[in-house]
KEFI-85434 format. One record per residue (C-alpha): residue number from 1; residue in one letter; chain; y, x, z. Coordinates in nm, 3 decimals. Each point is the difference from the previous one (the first is absolute). Layout:
<pts>
{NUM, "A", "A", {Y, X, Z}}
...
</pts>
This chain:
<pts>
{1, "X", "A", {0.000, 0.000, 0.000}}
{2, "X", "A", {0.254, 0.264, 0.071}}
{3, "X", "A", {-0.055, 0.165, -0.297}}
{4, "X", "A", {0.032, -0.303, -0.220}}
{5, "X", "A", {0.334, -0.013, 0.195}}
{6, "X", "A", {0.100, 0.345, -0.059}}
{7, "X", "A", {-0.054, -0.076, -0.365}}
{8, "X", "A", {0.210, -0.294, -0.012}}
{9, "X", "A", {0.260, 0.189, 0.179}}
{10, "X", "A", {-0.015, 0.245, -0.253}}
{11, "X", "A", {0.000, -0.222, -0.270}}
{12, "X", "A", {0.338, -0.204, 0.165}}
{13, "X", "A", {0.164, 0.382, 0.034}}
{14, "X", "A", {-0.073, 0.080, -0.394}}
{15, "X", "A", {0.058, -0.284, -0.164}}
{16, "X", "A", {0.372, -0.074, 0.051}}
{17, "X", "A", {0.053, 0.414, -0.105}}
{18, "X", "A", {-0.217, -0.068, -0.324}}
{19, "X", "A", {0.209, -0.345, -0.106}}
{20, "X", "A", {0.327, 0.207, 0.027}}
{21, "X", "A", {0.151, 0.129, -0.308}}
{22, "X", "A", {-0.027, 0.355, 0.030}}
{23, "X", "A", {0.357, 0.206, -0.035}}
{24, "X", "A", {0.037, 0.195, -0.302}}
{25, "X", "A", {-0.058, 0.353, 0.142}}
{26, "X", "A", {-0.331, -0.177, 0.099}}
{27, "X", "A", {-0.081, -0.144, -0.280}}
{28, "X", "A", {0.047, 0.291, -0.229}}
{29, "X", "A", {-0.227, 0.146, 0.244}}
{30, "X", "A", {-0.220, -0.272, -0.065}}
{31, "X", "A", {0.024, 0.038, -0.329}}
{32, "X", "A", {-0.063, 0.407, -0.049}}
{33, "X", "A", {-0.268, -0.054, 0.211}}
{34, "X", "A", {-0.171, -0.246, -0.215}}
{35, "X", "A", {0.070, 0.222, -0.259}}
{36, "X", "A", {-0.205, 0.293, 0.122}}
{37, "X", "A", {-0.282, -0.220, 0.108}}
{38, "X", "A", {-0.043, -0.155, -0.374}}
{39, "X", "A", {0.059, 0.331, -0.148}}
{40, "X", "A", {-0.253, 0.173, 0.204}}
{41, "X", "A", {-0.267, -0.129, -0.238}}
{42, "X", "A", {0.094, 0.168, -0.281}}
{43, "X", "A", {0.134, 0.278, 0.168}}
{44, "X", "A", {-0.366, 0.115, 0.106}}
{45, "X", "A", {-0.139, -0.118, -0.349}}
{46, "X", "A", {0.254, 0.288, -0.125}}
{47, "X", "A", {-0.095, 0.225, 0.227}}
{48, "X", "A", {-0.412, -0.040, -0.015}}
{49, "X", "A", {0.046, 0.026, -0.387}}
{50, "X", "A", {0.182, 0.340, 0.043}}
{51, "X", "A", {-0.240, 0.117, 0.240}}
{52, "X", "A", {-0.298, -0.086, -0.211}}
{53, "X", "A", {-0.095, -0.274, 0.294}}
{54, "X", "A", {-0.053, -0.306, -0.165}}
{55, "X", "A", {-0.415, 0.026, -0.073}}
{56, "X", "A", {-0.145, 0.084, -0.302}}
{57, "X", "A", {0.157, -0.273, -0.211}}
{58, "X", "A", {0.392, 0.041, 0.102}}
{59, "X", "A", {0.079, -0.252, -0.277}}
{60, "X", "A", {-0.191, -0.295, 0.155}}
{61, "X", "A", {0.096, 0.093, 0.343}}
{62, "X", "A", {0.369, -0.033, -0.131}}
{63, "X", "A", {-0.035, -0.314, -0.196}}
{64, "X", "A", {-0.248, -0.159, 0.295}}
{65, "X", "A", {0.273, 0.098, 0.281}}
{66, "X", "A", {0.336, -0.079, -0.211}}
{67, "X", "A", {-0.166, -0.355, -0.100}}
{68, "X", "A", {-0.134, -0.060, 0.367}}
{69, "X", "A", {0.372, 0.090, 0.144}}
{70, "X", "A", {0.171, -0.238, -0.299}}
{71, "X", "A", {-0.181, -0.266, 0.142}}
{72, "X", "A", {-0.017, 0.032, 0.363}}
{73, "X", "A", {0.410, 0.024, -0.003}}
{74, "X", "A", {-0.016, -0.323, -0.226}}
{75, "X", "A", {-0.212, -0.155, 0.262}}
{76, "X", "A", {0.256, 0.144, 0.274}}
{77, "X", "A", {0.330, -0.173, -0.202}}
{78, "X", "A", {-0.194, -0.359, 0.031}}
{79, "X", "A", {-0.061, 0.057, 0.375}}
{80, "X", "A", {0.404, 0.084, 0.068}}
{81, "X", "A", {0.089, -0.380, -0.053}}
{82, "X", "A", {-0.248, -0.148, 0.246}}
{83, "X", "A", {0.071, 0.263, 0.239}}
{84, "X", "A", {0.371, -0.099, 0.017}}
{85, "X", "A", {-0.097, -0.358, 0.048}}
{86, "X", "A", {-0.247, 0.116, 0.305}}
{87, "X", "A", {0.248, 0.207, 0.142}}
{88, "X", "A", {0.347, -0.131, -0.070}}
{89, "X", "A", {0.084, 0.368, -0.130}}
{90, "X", "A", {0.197, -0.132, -0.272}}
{91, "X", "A", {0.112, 0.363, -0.087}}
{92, "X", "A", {-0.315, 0.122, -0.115}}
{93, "X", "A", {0.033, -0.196, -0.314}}
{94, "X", "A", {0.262, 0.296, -0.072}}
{95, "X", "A", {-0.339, 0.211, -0.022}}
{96, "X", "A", {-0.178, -0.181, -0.312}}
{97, "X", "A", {0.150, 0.163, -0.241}}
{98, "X", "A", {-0.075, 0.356, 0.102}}
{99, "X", "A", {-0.358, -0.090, 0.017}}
{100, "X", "A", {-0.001, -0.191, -0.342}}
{101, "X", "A", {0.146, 0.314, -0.169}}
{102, "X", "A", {-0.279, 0.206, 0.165}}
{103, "X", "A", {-0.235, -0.226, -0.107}}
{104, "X", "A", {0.137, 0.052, -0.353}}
{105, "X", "A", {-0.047, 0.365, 0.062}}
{106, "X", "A", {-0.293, 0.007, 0.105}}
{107, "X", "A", {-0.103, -0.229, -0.326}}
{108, "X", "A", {0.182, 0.203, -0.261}}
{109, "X", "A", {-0.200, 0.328, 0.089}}
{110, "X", "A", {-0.317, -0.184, 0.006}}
{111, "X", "A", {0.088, -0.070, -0.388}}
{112, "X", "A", {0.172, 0.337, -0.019}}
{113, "X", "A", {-0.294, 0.185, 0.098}}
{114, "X", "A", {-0.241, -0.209, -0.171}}
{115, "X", "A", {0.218, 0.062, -0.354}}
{116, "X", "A", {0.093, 0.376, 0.033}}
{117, "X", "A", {-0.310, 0.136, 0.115}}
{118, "X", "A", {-0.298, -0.266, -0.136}}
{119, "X", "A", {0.184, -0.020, -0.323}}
{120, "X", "A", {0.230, 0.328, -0.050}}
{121, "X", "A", {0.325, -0.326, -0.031}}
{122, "X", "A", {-0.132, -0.076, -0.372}}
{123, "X", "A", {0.080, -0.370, -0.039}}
{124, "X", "A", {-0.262, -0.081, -0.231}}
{125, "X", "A", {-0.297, 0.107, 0.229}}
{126, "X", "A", {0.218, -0.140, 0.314}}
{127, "X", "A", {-0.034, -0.385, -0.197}}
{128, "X", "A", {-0.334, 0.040, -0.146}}
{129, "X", "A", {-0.130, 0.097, 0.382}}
{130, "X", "A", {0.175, -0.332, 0.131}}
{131, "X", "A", {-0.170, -0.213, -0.225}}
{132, "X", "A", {-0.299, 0.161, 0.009}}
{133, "X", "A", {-0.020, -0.040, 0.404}}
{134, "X", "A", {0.167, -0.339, 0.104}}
{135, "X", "A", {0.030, 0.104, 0.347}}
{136, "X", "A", {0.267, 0.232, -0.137}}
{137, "X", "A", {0.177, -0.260, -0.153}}
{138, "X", "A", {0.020, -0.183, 0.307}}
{139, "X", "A", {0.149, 0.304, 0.187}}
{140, "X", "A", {0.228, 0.025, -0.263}}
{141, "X", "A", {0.093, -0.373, 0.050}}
{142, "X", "A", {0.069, 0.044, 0.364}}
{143, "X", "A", {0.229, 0.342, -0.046}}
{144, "X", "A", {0.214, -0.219, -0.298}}
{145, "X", "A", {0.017, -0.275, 0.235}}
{146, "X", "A", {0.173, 0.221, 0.282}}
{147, "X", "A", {0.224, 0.183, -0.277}}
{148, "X", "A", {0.290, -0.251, 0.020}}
{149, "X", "A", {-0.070, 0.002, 0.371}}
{150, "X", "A", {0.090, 0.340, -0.005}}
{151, "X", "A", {0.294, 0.027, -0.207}}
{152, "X", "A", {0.173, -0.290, 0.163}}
{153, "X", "A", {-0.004, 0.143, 0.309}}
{154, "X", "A", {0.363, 0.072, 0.080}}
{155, "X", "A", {0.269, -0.192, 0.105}}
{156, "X", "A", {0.193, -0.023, -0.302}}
{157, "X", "A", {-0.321, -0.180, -0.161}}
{158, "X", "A", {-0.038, -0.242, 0.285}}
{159, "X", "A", {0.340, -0.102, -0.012}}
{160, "X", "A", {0.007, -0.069, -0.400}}
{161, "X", "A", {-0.323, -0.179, 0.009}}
{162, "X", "A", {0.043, -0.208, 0.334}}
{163, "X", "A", {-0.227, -0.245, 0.069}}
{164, "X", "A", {-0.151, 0.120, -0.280}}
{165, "X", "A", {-0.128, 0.318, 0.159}}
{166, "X", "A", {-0.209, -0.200, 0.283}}
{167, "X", "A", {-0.229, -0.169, -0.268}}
{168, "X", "A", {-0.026, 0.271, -0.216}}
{169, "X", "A", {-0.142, 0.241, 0.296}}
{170, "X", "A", {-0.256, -0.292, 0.049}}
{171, "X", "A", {-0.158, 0.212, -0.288}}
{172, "X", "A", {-0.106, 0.262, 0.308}}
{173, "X", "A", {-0.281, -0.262, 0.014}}
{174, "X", "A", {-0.162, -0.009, -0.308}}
{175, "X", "A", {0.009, 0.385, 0.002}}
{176, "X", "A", {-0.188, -0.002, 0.390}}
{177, "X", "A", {-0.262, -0.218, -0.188}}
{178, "X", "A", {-0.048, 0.176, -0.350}}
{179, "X", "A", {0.019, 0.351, 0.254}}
{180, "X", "A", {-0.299, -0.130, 0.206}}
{181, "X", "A", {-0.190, -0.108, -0.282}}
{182, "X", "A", {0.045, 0.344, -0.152}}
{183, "X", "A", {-0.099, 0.150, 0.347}}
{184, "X", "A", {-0.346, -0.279, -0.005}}
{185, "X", "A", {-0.080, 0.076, -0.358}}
{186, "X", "A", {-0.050, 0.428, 0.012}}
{187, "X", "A", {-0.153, 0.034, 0.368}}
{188, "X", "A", {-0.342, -0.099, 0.035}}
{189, "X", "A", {-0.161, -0.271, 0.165}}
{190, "X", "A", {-0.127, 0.194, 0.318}}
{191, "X", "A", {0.424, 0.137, 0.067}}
{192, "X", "A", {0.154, -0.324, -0.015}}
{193, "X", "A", {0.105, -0.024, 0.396}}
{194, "X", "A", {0.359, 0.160, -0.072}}
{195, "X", "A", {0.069, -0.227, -0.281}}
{196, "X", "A", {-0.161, -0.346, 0.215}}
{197, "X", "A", {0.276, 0.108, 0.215}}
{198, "X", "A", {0.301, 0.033, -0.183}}
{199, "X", "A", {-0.108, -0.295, -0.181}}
{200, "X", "A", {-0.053, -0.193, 0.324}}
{201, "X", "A", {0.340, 0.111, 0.117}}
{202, "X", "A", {0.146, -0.096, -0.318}}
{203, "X", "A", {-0.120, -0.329, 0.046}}
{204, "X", "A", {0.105, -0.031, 0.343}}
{205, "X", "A", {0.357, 0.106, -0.070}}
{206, "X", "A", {-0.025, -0.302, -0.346}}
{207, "X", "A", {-0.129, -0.255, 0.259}}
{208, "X", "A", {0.302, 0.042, 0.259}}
{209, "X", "A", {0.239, -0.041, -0.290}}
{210, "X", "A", {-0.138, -0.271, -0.139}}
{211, "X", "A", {-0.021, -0.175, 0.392}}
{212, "X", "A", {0.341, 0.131, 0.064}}
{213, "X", "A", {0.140, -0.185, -0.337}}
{214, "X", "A", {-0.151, -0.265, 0.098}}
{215, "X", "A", {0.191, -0.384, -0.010}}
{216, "X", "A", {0.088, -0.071, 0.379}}
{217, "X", "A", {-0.189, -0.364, 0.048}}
{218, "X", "A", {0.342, -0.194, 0.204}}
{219, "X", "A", {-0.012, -0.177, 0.292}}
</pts>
């Protein structure tokens, strides 16, 4: 019992610090710090590919890890929204974006190492490959999908397109989905845990906006 106390006390002692706005000094610290963490990734993939320490296939073990990272930070942009709503922390919506464009990152050297050193950049052998192996293709579908994400971005975009920009981000959906089935479709059956759970968080994340939307019954 007094530890179930302790923990609420805890809880009562965090919570009104992590519903406060940071300041700015803080949240630039906030910020850097995210920074580092989502760079870290590729930071070691760098450095174990200079060191000869990615296995005997570096190639793989760069497109396996950049694809993996593209989609776990996709997963992590879906999960900022419902944790604002659970916490109150409005000001981690501010956050989104960063991930997103690390997700992009992450995305466009999955492709980039896929086309420079499976297929030396040439074009031709680059679109014969995709629709030769339609799992491509669907990877393909999901890193188009997040381009305009990408490039609209900034502020200056958000404020020409408006309301605009809300729906067209919805497209961060469709390129979760198309990523996972890209994920489902090249590892086999027997490895399929760390996809069931992205996929199952996925859904979670779908469900709670869908029940959040949902028309208030009055009265």
């Amino acid at each position: 019992m007094s530890s179930v106390r302790a923990s609420n006390g805890w809880l009562a002692a965090v919570a009104p610090a992590l519903v406060r706005p940071p300041s700015k000094g803080r949240m630039r610290l906030i910020r850097l710090t995210l920074f580092a963490v989502c760079a870290l990734p590729a930071a070691l993939l760098v450095s174990g590919l200079l060191r000869g320490g990615l296995g005997v296939n570096p190639v793989e073990t760069l497109l396996n890890q950049s694809g993996l990272w593209a989609l776990r930070f996709l997963v992590l942009t879906l999960a900022v929204t419902p944790l604002r709503w659970l916490t109150g922390a409005a000001w981690v919506i501010r956050l989104r974006r960063q991930i997103g464009l690390w997700a992009f990152f992450y995305a466009a050297s999955h492709f980039t190492v896929y086309a420079l050193f499976e297929h030396s950049l040439v074009l031709s052998t680059i679109l014969a490959d995709i629709m030769d192996r339609p799992f491509i293709l669907v990877g393909m579908s999901a890193l188009l999908l997040m381009l305009p994400l990408a490039l609209t971005s900034t502020q200056g975009w958000i404020r020409r397109l408006g309301r605009n920009w809300k729906r067209l981000h919805w497209l961060v959906y469709p390129a979760v989905v198309l990523g996972l089935v890209h994920f489902f479709w090249i590892i086999r059956a027997n490895r399929w845990t760390e996809p069931l759970i992205y996929a199952g968080l996925v859904a979670v994340f779908l469900a709670w906006r869908v029940w959040r939307r949902r028309p208030q019954r009055a009265g």
